[in-house]
C-alpha positions as a printed NumPy array, in Angstrom:
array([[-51.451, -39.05 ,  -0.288],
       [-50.755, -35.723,  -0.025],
       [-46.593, -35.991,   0.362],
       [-47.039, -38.305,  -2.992],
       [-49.397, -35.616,  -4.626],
       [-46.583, -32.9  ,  -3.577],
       [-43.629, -34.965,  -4.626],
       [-45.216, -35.66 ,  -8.247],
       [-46.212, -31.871,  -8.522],
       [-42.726, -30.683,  -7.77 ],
       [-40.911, -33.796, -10.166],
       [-43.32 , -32.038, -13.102],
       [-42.439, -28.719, -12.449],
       [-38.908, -29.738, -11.976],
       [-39.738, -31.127, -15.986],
       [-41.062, -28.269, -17.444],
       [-37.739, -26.399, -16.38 ],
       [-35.468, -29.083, -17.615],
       [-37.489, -28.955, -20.863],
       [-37.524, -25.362, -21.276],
       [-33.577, -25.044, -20.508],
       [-33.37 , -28.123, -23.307],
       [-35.566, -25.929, -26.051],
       [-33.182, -22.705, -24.925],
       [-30.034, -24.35 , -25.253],
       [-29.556, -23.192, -28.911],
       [-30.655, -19.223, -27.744],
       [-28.539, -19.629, -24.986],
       [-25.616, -20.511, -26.879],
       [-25.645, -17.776, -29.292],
       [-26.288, -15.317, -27.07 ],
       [-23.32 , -16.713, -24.478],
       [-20.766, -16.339, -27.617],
       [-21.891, -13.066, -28.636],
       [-21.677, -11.715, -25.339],
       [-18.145, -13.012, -25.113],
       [-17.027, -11.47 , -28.264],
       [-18.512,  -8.181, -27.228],
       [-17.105,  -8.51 , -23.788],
       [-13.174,  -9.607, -25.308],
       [-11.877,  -6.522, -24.849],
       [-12.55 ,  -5.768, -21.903],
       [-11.926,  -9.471, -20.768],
       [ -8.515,  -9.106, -22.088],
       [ -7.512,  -5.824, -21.117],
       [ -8.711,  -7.055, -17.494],
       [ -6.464,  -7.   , -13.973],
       [ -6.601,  -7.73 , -10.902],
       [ -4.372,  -4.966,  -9.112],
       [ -6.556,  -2.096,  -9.318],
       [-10.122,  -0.106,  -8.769],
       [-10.232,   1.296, -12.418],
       [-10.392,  -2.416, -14.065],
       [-13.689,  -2.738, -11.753],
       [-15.024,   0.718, -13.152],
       [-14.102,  -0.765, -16.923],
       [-16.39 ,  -3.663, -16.352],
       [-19.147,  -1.479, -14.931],
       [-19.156,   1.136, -17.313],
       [-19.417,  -1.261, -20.472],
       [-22.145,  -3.144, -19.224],
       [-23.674,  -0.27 , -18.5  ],
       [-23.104,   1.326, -22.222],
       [-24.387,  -2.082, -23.603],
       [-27.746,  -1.692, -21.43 ],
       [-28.112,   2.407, -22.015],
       [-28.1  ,   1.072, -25.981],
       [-29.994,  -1.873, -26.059],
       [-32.993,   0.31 , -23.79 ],
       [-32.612,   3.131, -26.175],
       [-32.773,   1.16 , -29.265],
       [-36.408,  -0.987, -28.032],
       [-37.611,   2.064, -26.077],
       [-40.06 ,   0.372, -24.381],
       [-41.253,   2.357, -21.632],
       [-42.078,   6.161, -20.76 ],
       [-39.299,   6.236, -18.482],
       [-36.929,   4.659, -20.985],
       [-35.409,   8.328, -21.735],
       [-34.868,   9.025, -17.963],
       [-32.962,   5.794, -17.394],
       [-30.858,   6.114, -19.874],
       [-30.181,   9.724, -18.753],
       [-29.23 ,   8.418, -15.534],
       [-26.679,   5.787, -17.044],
       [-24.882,   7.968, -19.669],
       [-24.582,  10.766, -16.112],
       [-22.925,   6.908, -14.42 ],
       [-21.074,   6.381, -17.187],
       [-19.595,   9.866, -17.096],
       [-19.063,   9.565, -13.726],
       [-17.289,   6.494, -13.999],
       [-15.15 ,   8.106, -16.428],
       [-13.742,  11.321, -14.382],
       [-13.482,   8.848, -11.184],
       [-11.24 ,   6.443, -13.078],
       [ -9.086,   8.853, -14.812],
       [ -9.439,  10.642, -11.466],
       [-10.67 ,  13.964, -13.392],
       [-11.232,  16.289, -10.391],
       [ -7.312,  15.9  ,  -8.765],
       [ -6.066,  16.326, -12.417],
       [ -8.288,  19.655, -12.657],
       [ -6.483,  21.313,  -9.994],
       [ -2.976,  20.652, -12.018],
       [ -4.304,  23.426, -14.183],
       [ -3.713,  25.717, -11.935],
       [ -0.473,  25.155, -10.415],
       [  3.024,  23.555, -11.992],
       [  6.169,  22.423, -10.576],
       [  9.978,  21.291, -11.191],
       [ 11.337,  18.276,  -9.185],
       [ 14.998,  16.912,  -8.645],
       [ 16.692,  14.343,  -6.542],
       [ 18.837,  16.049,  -4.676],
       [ 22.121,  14.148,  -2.819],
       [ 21.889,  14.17 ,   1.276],
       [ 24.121,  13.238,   3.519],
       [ 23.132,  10.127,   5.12 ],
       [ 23.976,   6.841,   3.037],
       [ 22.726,   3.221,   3.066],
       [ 24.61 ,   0.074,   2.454],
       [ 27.47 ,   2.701,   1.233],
       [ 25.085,   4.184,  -1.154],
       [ 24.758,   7.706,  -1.677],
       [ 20.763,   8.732,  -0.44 ],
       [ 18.531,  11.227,  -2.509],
       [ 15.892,  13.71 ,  -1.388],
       [ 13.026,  13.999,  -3.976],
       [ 12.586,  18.42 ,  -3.843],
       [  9.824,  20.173,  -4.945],
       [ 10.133,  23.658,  -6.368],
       [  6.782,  25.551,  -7.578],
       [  6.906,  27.353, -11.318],
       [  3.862,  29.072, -10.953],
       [  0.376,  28.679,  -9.235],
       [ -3.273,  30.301,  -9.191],
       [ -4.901,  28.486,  -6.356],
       [ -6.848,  32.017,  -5.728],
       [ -8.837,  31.078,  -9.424],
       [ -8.846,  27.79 ,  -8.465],
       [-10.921,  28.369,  -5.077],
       [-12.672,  30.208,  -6.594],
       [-14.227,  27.232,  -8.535],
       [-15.387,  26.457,  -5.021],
       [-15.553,  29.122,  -2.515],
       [-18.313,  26.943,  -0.107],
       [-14.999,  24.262,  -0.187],
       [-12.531,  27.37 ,   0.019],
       [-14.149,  28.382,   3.175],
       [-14.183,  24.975,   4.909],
       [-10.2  ,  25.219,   4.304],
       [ -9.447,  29.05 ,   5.238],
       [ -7.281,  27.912,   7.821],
       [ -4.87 ,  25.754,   5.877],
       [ -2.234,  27.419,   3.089],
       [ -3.72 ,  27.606,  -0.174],
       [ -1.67 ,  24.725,  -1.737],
       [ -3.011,  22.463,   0.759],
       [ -6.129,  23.758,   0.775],
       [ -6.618,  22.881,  -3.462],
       [ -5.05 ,  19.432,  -2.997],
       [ -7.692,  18.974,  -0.233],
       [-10.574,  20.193,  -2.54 ],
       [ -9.768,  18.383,  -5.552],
       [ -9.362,  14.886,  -3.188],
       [-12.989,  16.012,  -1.779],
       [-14.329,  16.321,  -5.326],
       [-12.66 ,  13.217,  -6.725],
       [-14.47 ,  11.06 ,  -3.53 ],
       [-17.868,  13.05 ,  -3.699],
       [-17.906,  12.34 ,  -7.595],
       [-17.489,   8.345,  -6.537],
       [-20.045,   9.147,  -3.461],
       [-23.011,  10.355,  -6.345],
       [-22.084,   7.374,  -8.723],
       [-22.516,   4.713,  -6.397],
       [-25.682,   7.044,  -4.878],
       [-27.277,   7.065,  -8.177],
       [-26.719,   3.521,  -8.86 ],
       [-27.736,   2.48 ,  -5.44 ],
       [-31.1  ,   4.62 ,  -6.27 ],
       [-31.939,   3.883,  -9.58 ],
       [-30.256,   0.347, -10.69 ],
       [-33.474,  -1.926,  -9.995],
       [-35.238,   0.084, -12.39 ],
       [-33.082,  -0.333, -15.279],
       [-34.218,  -2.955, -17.154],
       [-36.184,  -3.626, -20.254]])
């Protein structure tokens, strides 16, 4: 008696959520197209061959969230989560335009030429890709970060600011995933 009890219990609740998905279906599909024209862009401008399109998709969902939470405002900590997804979303934006290695081009520039070498291939004449420094102030740019600048006081300066600015760019993409790993579960209206 009891497996039939069970068995008619579970049919009805199995009901009630057929029913309810029925009643939804209009919702469901109005919300499913206007998420897709909302999400078009980003859909189209989408690929598969690098990090950045991943950062794209996470970044506008989590602009569409940070507005829809500041718009109802529902909660006292409504102000602190949005906080925490515009700092994300900045985040995301210096990792993917990689921000932090670009800074350190500010203080350095260069001239580069293919120059002919000997050797050949296939009877074809070989060229050496040569590197010649205009002008560089790695000394200001340590200076940004003298804890970092000590770490690398062995190295020559030049490597020393390419190391830096790769250490940034990672511990910027460290923090982002950090924060969202911390504070994700309680974003949500």
């Amino acid at each position: 008696m009891k497996l039939v009890k069970h068995i008619a219990n579970e049919f009805a609740d199995r009901m009630r959520l057929f029913w309810d998905d029925i009643k939804n279906i209009p919702h469901n599909t109005r919300a499913g197209i206007i998420n897709m024209w909302k999400w078009r862009h980003v859909i189209w401008n989408d690929r598969d061959y690098d990090y950045a399109f991943i950062y794209d998709v996470l970044e506008f969902k989590l602009r569409n969230q940070m507005r829809y939470m500041k718009k109802r405002n529902r909660f006292v900590s409504t102000p602190l989560s949005v906080e925490q997804m515009e700092l994300a979303c900045e985040l995301i934006k210096r990792i993917r335009n990689d921000y932090y290695v670009n800074e350190s081009f500010d203080y350095y520039d260069f001239d580069f030429d293919f120059v002919p070498i000997e050797d050949e291939l296939d009877g074809k004449k070989l060229y050496e890709w040569k590197f010649t420094l205009l002008w560089e102030k790695y000394d200001d740019y340590l200076a940004l970060y003298p804890r970092k600048a000590k770490q690398y006081a062995s190295e020559n300066k030049e490597t020393a600011v390419r190391k830096i600015s790769r250490d940034n760019q990672l511990q910027a993409q460290r923090i982002l995933f950090k924060l969202l790993n911390q504070n994700i579960n309680s974003w949500w209206d």
